[in-house]
N, C-alpha and C positions, 0 to 999 in steps of 0.2 A: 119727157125723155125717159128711152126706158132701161134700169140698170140690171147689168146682169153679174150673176156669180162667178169668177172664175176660182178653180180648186184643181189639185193636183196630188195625189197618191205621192208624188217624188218630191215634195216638198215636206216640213212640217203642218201637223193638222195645226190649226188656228188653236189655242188653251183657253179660249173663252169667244165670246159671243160675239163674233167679227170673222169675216170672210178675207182669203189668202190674198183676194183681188177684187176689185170691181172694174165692171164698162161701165163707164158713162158716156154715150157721146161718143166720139173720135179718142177718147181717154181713158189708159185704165189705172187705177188708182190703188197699187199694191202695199198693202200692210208693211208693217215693219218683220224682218227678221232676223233674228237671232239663232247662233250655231248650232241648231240641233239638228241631228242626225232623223232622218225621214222613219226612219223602221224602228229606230231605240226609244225616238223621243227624248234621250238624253242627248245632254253636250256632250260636243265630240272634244277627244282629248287633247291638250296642249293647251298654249299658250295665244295670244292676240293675235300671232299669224294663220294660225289653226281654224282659229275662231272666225277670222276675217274671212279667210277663204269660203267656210262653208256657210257662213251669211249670205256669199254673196251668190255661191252656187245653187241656195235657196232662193235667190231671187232671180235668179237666170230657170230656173225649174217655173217657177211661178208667169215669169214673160213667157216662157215657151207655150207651158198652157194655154195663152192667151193670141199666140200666134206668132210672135215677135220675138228681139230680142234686146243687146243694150244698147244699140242702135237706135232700139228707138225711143230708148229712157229720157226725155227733158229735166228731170228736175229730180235729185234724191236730197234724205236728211241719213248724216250719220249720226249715230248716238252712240259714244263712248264712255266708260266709265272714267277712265283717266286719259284726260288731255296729252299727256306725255308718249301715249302709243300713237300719237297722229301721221306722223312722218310711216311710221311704220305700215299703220294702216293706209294710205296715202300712198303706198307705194305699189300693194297688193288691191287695191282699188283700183289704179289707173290701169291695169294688166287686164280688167274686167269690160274697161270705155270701150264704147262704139266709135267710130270717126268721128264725130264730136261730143268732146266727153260735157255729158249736163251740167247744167247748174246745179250747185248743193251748197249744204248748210253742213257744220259739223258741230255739235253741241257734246261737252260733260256734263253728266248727269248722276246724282248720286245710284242708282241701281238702276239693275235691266232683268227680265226676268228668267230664273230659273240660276242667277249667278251669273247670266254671259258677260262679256266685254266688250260689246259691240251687238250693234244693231242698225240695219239698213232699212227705211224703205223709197218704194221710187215712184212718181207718175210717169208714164209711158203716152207717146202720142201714137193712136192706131190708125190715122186717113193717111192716105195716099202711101 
């Protein structure tokens, strides 16, 4: 099977030695992200709802690269720092779903990196 890179200028660069996406297969296999801003590199300003949003517009930048979008996401994991934003996150997430919204996982976690408060990432199915 052969994997390819997928990357994207409109996303954030990777901060270590991992790529934004992979093909595999009919599957591409998108890293986790976290709210940073594509050009700064820093977190964008605000609070959980801020942070959520541009998580998830980093992960829509990242399926586009790859051809698709959250339509075709099967499976995400969320990582929170405090279980308590759930609802909130949860609500700004579903605004995100395709016509069926995937399976996911939501986990707290003591940290995420750079300070965020959330972190997404998704597999996506690319046949048909």
């Amino acid at each position: 099977m052969q994997l390819t890179k997928v990357e994207t200028a409109a996303a954030p660069a990777a901060l270590g030695p991992y790529s934004q996406a992979v093909k595999a297969g009919d599957f591409l296999y998108c890293s986790g992200q976290v709210p940073l801003d594509a050009e700064t590199g820093e977190l964008v300003a605000g609070g959980i709802e801020e942070q959520t949003g541009q998580s998830l517009k980093n992960l829509k930048y990242v399926l586009a690269a790859a051809g698709v979008d959250f339509n075709a996401v099967v499976k995400t994991t969320i990582y929170l720092t405090n279980l308590e934003d759930f609802a909130v996150v949860n609500e700004i997430y579903g605004s995100f779903c395709g016509a069926v919204a995937p399976a996911r996982a939501t986990v707290e976690v003591s940290a995420l990196p750079k300070g965020a408060l959330v972190e997404i990432d998704a597999v996506a199915y690319l046949g048909e």
